[in-house]
C-alpha positions as CSV (number, residue, x, y, z in Angstrom):
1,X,-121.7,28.8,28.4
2,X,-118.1,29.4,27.9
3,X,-115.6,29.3,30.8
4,X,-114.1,32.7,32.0
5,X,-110.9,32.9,32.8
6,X,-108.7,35.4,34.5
7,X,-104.9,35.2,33.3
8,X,-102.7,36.3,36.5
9,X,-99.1,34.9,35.7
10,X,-97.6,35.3,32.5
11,X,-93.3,34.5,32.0
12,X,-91.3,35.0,29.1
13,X,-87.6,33.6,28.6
14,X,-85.2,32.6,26.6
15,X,-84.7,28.9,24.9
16,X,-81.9,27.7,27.4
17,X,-82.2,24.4,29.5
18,X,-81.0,26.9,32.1
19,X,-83.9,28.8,32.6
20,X,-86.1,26.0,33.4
21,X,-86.1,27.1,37.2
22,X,-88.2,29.9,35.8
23,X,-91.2,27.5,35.1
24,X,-90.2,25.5,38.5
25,X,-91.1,28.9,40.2
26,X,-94.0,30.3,38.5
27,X,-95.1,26.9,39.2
28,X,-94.6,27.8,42.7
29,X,-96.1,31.0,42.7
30,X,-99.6,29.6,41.1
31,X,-100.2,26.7,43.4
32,X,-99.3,29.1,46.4
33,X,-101.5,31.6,45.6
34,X,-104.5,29.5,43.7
35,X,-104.0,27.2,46.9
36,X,-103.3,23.8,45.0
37,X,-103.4,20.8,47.0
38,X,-100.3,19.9,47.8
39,X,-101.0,16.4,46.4
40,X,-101.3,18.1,42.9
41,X,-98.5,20.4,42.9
42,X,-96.1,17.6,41.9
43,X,-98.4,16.6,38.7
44,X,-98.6,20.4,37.6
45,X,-95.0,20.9,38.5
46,X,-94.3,17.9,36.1
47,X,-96.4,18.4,33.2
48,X,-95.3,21.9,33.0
49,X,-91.8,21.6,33.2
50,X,-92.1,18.8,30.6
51,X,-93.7,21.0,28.3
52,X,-91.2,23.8,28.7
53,X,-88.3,21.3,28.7
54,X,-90.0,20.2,25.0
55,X,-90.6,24.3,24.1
56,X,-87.1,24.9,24.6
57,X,-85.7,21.5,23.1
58,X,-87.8,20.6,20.2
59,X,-89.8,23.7,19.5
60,X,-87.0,26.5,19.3
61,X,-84.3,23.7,19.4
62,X,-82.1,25.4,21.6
63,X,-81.9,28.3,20.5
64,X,-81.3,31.5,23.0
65,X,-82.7,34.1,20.6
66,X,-86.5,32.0,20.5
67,X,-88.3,32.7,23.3
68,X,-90.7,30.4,25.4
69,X,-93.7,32.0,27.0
70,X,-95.8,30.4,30.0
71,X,-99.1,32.4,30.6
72,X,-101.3,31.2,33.7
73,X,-105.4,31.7,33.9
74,X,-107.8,30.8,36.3
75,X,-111.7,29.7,36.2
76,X,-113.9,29.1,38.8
77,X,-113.1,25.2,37.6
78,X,-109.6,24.8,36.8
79,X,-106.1,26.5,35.8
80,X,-105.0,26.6,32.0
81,X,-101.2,26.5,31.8
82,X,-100.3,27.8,28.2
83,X,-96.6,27.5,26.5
84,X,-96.1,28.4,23.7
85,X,-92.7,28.3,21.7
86,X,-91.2,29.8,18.3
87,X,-90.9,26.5,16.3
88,X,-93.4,25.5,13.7
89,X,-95.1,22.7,15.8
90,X,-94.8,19.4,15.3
91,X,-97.8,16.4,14.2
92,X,-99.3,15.8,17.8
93,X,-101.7,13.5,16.4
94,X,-99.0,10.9,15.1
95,X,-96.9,10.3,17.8
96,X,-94.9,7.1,19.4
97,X,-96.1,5.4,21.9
98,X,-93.6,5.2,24.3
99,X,-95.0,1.8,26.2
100,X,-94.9,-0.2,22.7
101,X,-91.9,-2.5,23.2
102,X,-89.8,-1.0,20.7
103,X,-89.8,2.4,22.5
104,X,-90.1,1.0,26.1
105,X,-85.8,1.4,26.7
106,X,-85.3,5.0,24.7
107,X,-84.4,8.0,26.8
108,X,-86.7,10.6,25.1
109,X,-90.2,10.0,23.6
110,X,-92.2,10.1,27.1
111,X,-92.7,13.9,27.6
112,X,-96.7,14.7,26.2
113,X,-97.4,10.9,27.6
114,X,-96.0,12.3,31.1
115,X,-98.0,15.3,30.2
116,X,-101.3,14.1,29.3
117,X,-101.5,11.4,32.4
118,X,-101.0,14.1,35.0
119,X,-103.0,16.9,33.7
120,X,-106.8,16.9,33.1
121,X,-106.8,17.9,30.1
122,X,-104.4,18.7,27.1
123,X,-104.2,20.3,23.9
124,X,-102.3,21.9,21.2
125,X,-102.9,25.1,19.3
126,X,-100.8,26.7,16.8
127,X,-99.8,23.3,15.1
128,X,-98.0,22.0,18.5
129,X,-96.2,25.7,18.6
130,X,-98.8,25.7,21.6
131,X,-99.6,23.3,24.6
132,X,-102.8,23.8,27.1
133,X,-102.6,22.0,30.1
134,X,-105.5,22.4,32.3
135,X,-105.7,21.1,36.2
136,X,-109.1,21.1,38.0
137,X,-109.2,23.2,41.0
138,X,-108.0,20.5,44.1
139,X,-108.2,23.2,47.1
């Protein structure tokens, strides 16, 4: 049987590192009113403002007129976190690993590995253009 899910936050903004406190407080909103444990508010607030942070960046690559869009749904098991950017996606099945020694010192490189050790459960749609991140419910 297929999960049923309820969206009840939705954001949309413009591609500026500026409007990351958008994310930051729908981030907020959701684990207030879906009563997320506190000690999983820091994972979600992290993975999503990592995949935002990579919408805005490397998706619409900075650029104001693109827009990023965060929708939130709800099942009876978990919370789906969708962004989706303008950009034409990226190869998510080839990345660097950012422990390998060669990568270990770079400054970039460690966003979906941040993202896919603190959610539950990741995937991509739309060739990358789209990022899933679901959290089990932890009331």
């Amino acid at each position: 049987m297929e999960t049923q899910y309820k969206e009840f936050q939705s954001v949309s903004f413009a591609s500026s590192i500026d409007n990351l406190n958008l994310a930051e407080s729908l981030v907020d909103d959701v684990c207030s009113e879906c009563n997320i444990n506190e000690d999983h508010y820091g994972n979600i607030l992290i993975a999503v403002t990592e995949a935002v942070n990579n919408a805005i960046k490397h998706g619409n690559g900075n650029t104001p007129s693109k827009k990023v869009t965060i929708q939130v749904q709800e099942s009876e098991k978990d919370i789906q976190i969708k962004v989706n950017d303008e950009g034409n996606g990226f190869d998510y099945n080839n990345l660097p690993d950012p422990t390998a020694p060669e990568n270990i010192e770079k400054e970039s490189g460690r966003g979906i590995f941040l993202m896919k050790s603190l959610a539950d459960d990741v995937t991509f749609e739309n060739s990358g253009a789209q990022v899933i991140l679901s959290f089990k419910h932890s009331r």
